[in-house]
C-alpha positions as CSV (number, residue, x, y, z in Angstrom):
1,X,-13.0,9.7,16.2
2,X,-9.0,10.4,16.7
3,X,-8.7,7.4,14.2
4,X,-10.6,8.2,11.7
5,X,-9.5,12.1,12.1
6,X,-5.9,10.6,11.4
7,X,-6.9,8.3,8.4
8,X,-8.9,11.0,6.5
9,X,-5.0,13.0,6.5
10,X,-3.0,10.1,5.5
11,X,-5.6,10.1,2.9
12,X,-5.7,14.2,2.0
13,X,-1.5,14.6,2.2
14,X,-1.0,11.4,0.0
15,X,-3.9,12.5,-2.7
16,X,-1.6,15.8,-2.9
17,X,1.2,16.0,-2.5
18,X,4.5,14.5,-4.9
19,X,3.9,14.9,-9.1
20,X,1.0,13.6,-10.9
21,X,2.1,9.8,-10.8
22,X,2.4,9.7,-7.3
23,X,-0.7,11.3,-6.8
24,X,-2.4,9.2,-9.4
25,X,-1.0,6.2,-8.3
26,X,-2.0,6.4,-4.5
27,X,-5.6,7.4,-5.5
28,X,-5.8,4.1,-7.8
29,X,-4.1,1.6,-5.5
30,X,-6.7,2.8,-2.6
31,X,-9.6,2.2,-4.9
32,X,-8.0,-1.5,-6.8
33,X,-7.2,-2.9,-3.2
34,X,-10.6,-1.7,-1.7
35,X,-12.7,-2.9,-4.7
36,X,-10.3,-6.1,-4.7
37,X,-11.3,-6.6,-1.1
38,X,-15.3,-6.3,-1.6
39,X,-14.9,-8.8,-4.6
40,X,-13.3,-11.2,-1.9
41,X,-15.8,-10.1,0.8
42,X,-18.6,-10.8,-1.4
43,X,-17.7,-14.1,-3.2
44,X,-16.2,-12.9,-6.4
45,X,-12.7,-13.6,-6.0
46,X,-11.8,-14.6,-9.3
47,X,-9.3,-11.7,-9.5
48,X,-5.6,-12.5,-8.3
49,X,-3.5,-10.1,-6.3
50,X,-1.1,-9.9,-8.9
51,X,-3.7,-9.8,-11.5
52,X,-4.9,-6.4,-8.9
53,X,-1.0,-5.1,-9.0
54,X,-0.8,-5.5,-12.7
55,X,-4.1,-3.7,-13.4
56,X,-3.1,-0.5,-11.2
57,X,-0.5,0.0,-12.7
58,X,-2.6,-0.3,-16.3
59,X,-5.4,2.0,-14.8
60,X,-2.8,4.7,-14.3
61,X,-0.4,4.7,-16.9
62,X,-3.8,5.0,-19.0
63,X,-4.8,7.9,-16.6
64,X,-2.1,9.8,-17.2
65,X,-2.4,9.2,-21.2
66,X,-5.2,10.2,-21.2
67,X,-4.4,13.6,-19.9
68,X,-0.8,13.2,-22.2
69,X,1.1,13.1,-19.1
70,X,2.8,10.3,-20.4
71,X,4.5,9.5,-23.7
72,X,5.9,5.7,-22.1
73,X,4.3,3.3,-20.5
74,X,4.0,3.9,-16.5
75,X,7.2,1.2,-14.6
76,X,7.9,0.0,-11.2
77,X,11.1,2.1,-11.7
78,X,9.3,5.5,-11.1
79,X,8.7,4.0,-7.8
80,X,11.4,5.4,-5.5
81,X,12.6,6.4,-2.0
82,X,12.9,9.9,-1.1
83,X,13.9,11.3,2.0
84,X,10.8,12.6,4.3
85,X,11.1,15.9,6.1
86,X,13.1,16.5,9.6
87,X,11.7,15.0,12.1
88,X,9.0,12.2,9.9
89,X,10.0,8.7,10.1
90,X,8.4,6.5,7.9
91,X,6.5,2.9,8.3
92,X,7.3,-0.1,6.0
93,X,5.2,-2.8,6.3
94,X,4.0,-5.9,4.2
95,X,1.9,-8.9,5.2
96,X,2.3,-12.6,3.5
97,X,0.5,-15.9,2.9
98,X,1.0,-19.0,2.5
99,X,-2.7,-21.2,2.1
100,X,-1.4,-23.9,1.3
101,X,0.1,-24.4,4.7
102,X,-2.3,-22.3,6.2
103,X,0.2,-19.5,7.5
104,X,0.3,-15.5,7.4
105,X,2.7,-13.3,8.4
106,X,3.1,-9.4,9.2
107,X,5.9,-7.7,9.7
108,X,7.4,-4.1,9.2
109,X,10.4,-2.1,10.0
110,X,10.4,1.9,10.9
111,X,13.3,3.8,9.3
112,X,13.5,8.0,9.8
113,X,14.3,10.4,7.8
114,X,18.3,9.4,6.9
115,X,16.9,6.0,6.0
116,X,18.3,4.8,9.4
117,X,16.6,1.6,11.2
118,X,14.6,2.8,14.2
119,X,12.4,-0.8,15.1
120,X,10.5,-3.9,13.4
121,X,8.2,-5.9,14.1
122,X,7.3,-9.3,13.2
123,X,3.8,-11.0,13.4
124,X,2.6,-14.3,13.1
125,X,-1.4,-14.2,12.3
126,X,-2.5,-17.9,11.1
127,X,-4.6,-18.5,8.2
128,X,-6.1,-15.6,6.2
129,X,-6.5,-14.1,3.1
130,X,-3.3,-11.9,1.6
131,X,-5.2,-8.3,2.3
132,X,-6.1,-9.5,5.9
133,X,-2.0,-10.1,6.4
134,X,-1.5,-6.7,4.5
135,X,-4.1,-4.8,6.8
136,X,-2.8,-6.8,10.0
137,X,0.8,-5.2,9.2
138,X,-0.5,-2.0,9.0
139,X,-2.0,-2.4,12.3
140,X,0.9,-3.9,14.1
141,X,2.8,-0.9,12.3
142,X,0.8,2.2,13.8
143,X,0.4,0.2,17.4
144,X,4.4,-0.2,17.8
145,X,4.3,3.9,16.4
């Protein structure tokens, strides 16, 4: 219940707060990764994570178009890091895979609100699929918090 209590605010403070982009973009990435996923889960995983990255980023710049929020097209440069508020500190995690070779890896690093290095953590998880090793690293991430 706790869990779930503290997902549905990570959820509620990300959907408002920052400018329009932010907001907007947050709202699609949660929806592309989890529809991404079920296509996976459910056999239809013709759709590449990059393909998934590259459409986000389409589905919002035409988002905000559409509500003439944007005169140029939407850019990984928007994407920025600001400080958080006194007292915050921040988790930054990323999972990767290699199926080749059958290996995945987590791993993370905390900073607070000065940008300064608090901890990391580094996982070795096998063989799974990219979001597995992206969810994994969020796990690690909030255990080690």
């Amino acid at each position: 219940m706790a869990k779930s209590l503290v997902v549905s605010c990570w959820l509620v403070t990300n959907l408002q707060q920052g400018d329009r982009y932010r907001k907007t973009l947050f709202g699609v990435t949660c929806w592309s990764l989890w529809f991404w996923r079920n296509n996976c889960m459910f056999g239809d995983t013709s759709a590449s994570w990059h393909e998934t990255i590259r459409s986000i980023y389409y589905k919002v710049d035409e988002i905000l178009r559409s509500y003439g929020l944007l005169k140029q097209s939407a850019s990984r440069d928007q994407c920025k890091w600001e400080p958080l508020d006194d007292g915050w500190m921040k988790l930054n995690c990323d999972g990767a895979v290699r199926p080749e070779e059958g290996k995945a890896t987590a791993a993370g690093v905390c900073p607070d609100t000065k940008g300064d290095f608090h901890w990391d953590f580094q996982s070795k998880l096998g063989c799974c699929t990219p979001i597995t090793a992206e969810l994994w690293g969020v796990k690690h991430g909030l255990h080690q918090a």
